[in-house]
Every structure is written in structure tokens, then in C-alpha cells.
matplotlib code that plots the C-alpha trace (Angstrom):
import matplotlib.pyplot as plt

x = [-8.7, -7.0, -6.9, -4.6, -4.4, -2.2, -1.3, -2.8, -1.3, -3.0, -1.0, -4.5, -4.7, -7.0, -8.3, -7.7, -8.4, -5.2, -1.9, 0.0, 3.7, 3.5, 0.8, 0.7, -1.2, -2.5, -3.2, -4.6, -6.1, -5.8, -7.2, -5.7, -6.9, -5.8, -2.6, -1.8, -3.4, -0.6, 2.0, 1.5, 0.1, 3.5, 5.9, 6.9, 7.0, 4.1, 6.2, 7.3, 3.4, 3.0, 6.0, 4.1, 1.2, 2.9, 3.0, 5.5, 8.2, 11.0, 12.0, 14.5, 15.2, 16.3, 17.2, 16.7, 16.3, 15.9, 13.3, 13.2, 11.5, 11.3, 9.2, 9.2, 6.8, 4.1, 1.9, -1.8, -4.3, -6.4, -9.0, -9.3, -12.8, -13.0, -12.3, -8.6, -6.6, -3.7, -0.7, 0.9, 3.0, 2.8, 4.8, 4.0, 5.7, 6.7, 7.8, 9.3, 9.3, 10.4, 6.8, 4.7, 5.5, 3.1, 2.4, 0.9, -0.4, -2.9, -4.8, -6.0, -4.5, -4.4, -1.5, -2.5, -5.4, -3.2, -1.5, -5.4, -6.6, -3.7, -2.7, 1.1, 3.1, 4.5, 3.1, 3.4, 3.1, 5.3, 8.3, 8.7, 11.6, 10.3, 7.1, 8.6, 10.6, 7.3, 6.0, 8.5, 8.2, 4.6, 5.3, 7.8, 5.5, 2.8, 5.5, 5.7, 2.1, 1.2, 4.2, 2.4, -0.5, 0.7, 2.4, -1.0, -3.0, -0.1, -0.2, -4.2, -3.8, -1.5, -4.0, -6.2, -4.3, -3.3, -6.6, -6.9, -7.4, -7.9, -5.5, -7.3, -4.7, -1.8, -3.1, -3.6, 0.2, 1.1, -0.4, 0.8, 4.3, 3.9, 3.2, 6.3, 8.4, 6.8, 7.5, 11.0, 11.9, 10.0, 11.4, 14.9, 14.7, 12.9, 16.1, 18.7, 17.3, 16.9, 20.7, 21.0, 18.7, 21.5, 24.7, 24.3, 22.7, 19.4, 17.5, 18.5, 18.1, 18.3, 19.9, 16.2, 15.5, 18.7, 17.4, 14.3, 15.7, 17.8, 14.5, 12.9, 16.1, 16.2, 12.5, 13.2, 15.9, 14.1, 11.6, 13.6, 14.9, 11.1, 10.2, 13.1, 12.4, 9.1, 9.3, 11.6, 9.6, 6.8, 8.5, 9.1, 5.9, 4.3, 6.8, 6.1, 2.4, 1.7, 3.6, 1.3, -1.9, -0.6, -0.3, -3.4, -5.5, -2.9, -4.0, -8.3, -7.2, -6.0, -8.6, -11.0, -9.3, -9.5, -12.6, -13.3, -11.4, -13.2, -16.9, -15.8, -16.1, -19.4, -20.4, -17.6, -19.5, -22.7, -22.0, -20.5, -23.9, -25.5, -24.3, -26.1, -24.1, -24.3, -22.9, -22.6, -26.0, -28.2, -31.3, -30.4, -33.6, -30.9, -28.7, -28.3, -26.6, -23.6, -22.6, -23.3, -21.5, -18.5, -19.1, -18.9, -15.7, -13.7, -14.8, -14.0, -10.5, -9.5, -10.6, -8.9, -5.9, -6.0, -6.3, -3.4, -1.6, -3.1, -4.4, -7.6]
y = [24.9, 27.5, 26.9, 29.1, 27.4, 29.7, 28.1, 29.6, 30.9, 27.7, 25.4, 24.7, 24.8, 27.4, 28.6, 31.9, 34.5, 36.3, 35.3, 36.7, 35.9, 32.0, 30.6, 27.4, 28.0, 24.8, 24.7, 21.7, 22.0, 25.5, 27.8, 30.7, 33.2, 31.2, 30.7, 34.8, 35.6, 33.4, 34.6, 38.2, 38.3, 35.7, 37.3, 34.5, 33.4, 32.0, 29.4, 28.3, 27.3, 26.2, 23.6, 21.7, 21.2, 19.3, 15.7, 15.1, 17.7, 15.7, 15.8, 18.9, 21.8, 25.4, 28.4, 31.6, 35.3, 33.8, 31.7, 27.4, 25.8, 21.8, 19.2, 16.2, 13.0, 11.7, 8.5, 8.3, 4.9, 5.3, 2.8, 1.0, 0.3, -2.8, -1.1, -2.1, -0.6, 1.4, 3.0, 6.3, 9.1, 12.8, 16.0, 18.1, 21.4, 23.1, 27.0, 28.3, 32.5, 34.4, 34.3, 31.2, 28.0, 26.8, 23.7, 23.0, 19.8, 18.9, 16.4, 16.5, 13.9, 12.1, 13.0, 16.8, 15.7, 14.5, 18.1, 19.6, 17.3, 17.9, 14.6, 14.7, 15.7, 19.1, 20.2, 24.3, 26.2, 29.2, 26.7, 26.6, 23.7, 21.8, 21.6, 21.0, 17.8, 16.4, 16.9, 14.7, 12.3, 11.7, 10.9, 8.6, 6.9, 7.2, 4.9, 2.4, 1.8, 2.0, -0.6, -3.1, -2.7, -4.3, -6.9, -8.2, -7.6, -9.7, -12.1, -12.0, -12.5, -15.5, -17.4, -17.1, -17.9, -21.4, -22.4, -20.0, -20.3, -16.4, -13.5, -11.2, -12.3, -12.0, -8.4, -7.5, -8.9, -6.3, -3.4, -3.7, -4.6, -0.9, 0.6, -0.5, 0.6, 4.2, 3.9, 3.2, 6.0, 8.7, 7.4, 7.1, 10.9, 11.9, 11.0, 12.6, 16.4, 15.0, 14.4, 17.9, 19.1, 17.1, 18.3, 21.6, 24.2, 24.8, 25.0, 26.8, 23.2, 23.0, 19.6, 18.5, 19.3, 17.4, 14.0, 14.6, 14.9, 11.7, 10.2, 11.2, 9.7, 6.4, 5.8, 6.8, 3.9, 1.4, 2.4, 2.0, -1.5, -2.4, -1.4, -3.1, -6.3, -6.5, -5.7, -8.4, -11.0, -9.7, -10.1, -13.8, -14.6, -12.9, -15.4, -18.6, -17.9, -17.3, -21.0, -22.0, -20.4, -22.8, -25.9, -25.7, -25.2, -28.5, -30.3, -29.7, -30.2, -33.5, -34.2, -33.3, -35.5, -38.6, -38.5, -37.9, -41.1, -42.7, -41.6, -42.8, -46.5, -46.9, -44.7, -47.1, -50.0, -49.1, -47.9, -51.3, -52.6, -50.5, -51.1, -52.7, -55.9, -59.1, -59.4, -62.6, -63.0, -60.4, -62.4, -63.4, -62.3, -60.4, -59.2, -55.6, -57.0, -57.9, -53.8, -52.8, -55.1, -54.5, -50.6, -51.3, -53.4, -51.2, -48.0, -49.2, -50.8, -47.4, -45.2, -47.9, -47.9, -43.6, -43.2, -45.8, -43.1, -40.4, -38.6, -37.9]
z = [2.3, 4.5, 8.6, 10.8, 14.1, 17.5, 20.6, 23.3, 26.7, 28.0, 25.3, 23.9, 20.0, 19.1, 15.3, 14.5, 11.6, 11.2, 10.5, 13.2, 15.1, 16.5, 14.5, 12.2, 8.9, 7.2, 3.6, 1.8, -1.6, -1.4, -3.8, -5.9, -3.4, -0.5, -2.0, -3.0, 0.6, 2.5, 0.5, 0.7, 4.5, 5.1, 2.9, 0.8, -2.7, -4.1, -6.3, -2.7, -2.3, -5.8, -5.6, -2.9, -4.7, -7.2, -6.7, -8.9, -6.3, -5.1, -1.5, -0.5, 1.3, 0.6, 3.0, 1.3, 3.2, 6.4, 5.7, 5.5, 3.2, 3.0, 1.0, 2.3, 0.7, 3.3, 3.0, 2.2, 1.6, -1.5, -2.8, -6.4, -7.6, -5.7, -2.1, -2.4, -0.5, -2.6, -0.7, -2.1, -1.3, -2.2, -1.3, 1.8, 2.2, 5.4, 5.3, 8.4, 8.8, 11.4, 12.3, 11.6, 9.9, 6.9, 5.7, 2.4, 0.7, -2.0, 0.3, 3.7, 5.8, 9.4, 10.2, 10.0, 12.3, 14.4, 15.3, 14.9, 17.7, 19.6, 19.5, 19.6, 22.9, 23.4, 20.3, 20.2, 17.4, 18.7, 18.9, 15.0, 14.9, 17.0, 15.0, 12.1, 13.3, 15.3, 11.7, 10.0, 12.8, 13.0, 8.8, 9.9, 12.2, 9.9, 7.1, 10.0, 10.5, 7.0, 6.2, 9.1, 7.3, 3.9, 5.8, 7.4, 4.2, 2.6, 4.7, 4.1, 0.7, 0.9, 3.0, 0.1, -2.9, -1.6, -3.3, -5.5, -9.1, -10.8, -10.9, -8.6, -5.7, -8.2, -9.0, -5.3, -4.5, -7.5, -6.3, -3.1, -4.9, -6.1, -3.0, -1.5, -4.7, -3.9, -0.1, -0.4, -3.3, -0.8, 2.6, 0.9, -0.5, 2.7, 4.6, 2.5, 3.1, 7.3, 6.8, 5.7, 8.5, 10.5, 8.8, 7.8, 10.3, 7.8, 11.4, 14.6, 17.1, 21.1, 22.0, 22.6, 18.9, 17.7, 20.1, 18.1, 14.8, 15.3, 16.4, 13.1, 11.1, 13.3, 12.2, 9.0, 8.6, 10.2, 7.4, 4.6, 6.0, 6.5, 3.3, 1.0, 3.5, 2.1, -0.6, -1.8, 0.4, -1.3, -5.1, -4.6, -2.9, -6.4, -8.5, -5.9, -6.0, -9.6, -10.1, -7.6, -9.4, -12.7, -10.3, -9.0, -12.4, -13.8, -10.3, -11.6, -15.0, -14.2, -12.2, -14.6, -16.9, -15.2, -14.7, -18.4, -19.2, -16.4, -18.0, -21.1, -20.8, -20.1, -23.5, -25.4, -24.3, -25.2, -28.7, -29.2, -28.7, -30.2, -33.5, -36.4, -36.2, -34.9, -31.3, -28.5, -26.3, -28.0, -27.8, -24.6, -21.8, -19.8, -22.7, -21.0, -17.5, -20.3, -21.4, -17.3, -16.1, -18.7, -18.2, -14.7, -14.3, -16.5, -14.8, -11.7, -12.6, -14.1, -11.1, -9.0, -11.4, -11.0, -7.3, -6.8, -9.4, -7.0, -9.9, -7.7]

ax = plt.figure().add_subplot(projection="3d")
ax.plot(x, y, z, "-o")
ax.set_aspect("equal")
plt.show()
């Protein structure tokens, strides 16, 4: 999908045809054509397109004939077959020319939506560095939100594995386990190239643009503290709650147990009288008050016996 988007003399955000001086071209998904159209219309490389689209691309950024190029990974919520959510991260690329800056991704996303609705303040696309870092904030915010997310559905999921008895919790507390592990290896390669953006002069900045950028990296930190946080709260509630899971099915088991001794007296009795033998008051008129009342007694004395135990 190709969109060109120009900020109009109003400040609106208006869609346009052409690539032209001060527009923002968004590419998600793009095909072959899309891709060699850019690239010629642009003047850049098509591997510089090509290396976004691979979401394997590490986080980094190059300066080459004037123009800036920087990957950067951004969050997205996927779905397992049992409408799960599963947090991931893949690359986004933003080129800046000398007359538009690009942005290229495999997936569509919100935060994308964000800049189309004209969501985010001061947003222009003629002002190419400032775009960029708004871009790289919004992800940051985007880590933040997504981060609160896991902790409630954590906290959901603990709720429900105090009487839990399958794995389903165990598996949930794993996937989001691997969220976090992909969260903290993109936000912590995310913030090395905004330490370049910071240390080396890869972007001509206004002092407004720099208070930005240190926005971007003071999210970015709080981030990576967030996400290491949780992630080792997260890795001993998984080792505290699976011991919990085999407590709980020992707690039945014992229960179960019990009561299986308790049942068993009555059935011992009775096969005692009803063997072939000789036995005291069989010809009695009320012989079978003797095996209840014997059944009875020792039922009761073990069940009384157990709950003293508090094995039920």
C-alpha cells in the first residue's frame, strides 16, 4: 500500500498523488511496483526500502549522499487461535530526502493512524526532523501503553490461577513472558541509534527538536526499566504459580483420597457378611442393623479422624 499525505497551507493533512517537496509517503506492505516507483520518483535505493521490510533488520541508522535513513522496531498486538493477545515488534524504516521523508513497514499500524488522523500536536510534514522524532515518540508511547497492557492482563491471569488446575494460565504467563523478552531487545536497540541521533549530528535539530529527542529517549528508558521490571516479576510469578498449579491438584488429590478410604468401610463391612461362613447374629430378625451400624461408626470416626487432620 502506497499513501502520499502534504500538509496543506492550512496545516491540515491532505492526500496527494505526486511525490513532491514537503510530503510524507507511507508505505506498508508495499508492492514491487510501489517500491521501484518510490525509489525512482524519491531518488533512493531500493535496498534502502527492501531492508525495512525485513523483520528480521536490526535497529540502526546510516547517512549516505545527504540522505537519513533509520530503522527503528515498533510494537504491534497479534492474536493466537484462542484470541490471545501476543505482543511483537517489527522494523519500520524512516528515509529523510531533501524533499519528503518515507516511512516503510510491512504492516499497517495505529501509530501510523495516529499521524493520518492528525492526531499528534504540531505534526507537519514539511518540517522533516521534527516528524521523524514525533515518529519515534509516539513508538515510545505506544511501548508504554502496550507494556500497561501486559501488566493488567497479568494481573488478570493471576486472579485465575489461584484455583486453577490446567496449563492454559502457565501458557498464557509464557507468551506474555515472550513478549517482554521481544520488547526489551527492540526498545534497548531502539535507544542505541536515538543515542546516535543525540551524539553525532545524523539530523540537522532546532533546540525544540533536541527537547524532543530527549523526550523520545526519556520514554525510551523508562521503557526499558518497565519492561525488565516485569519481566522478572513476571518470571517468578511463572515459577511460584506452576508450584501452585502442583499444590492445588495434591490439595484434590488428597481430598479425593480421603474420601476413598472413607467409602471404603462400608464395602469392607459388607463383604464380611457376605461371605459363605458362619458369622454372630445371622438369623437374628434384624441382622442387617449389625453391618450399617458398623459401616456407619467407622465411617464416621475416620471422616471425624480426617477433618481433625484437615485433610478435607
Amino acid at each position: 500500500m502506497l499513501e502520499i499525505y502534504k500538509s496543506n497551507e492550512g496545516k491540515a493533512l491532505e492526500s496527494v498523488d505526486v511525490i513532491s517537496k514537503g510530503c510524507w509517503v507511507n508505505m506498508y506492505a508495499p508492492t514491487e511496483a510501489e517500491i521501484n516507483r518510490v525509489a525512482q520518483d524519491a531518488d533512493i535505493s531500493v535496498d534502502l526500502i527492501k531492508d525495512a521490510l525485513d523483520d528480521e533488520e536490526r535497529p540502526r541508522i546510516e547517512r549516505e549522499d545527504g540522505q537519513v535513513y533509520i530503522i527503528v522496531d515498533y510494537p504491534y498486538i497479534t492474536y493466537d487461535d484462542s484470541g490471545f493477545p501476543i505482543y511483537e515488534t517489527i522494523p519500520i524504516g524512516i528515509v529523510l530526502t531533501d524533499d519528503c521523508l518515507i516511512t516503510v513497514s510491512l504492516k499497517d499500524s495505529p501509530i501510523m493512524e495516529d499521524f493520518r488522523k492528525n492526531r499528534v500536536k504540531e505534526f507537519f510534514t514539511f518540517k522533516k526532523t521534527r516528524f521523524a522524532l514525533q515518529i519515534l515518540f509516539v513508538i515510545s508511547s505506544y511501548y508504554l501503553r502496550y507494556l500497561k497492557q501486559i501488566n493488567k492482563k497479568t494481573n488478570e491471569i493471576e486472579r485465575e490461577v489461584h484455583q486453577s488446575l490446567k496449563n492454559k494460565e502457565l501458557y498464557a504467563f509464557l507468551a506474555l513472558e515472550k513478549s517482554l523478552v521481544y520488547f526489551t531487545t527492540s526498545l534497548k536497540s531502539n535507544k542505541v541509534v536515538l543515542d546516535k541521533i543525540l551524539r553525532f549530528n545524523y539530523l540537522k535539530m532546532y533546540d525544540e527538536d533536541k527537547d524532543l529527542l530527549e523526550d523520545v529517549i526519556i520514554e525510551k528508558t523508562q521503557a526499558i526499566e518497565m519492561a525488565e521490571t516485569y519481566r522478572s516479576i513476571l518470571s517468578g510469578m511463572m515459577n511460584a504459580f506452576a508450584s501452585i498449579i502442583s499444590n492445588n491438584l495434591n490439595i484434590v488429590m488428597k481430598f479425593l483420597t480421603s474420601i476413598t478410604i472413607i467409602l471404603s468401610f462400608p464395602t469392607m463391612v459388607a463383604s464380611f457378611y457376605g461371605m459363605n461362613v458362619d458369622i454372630p447374629f445371622q438369623h437374628a430378625h434384624h441382622s442387617y442393623i449389625a453391618p450399617l451400624v458398623i459401616s456407619g461408626f467407622l465411617t464416621t470416626l475416620t471422616a471425624f479422624i480426617f477433618w481433625k487432620k484437615k485433610y478435607f
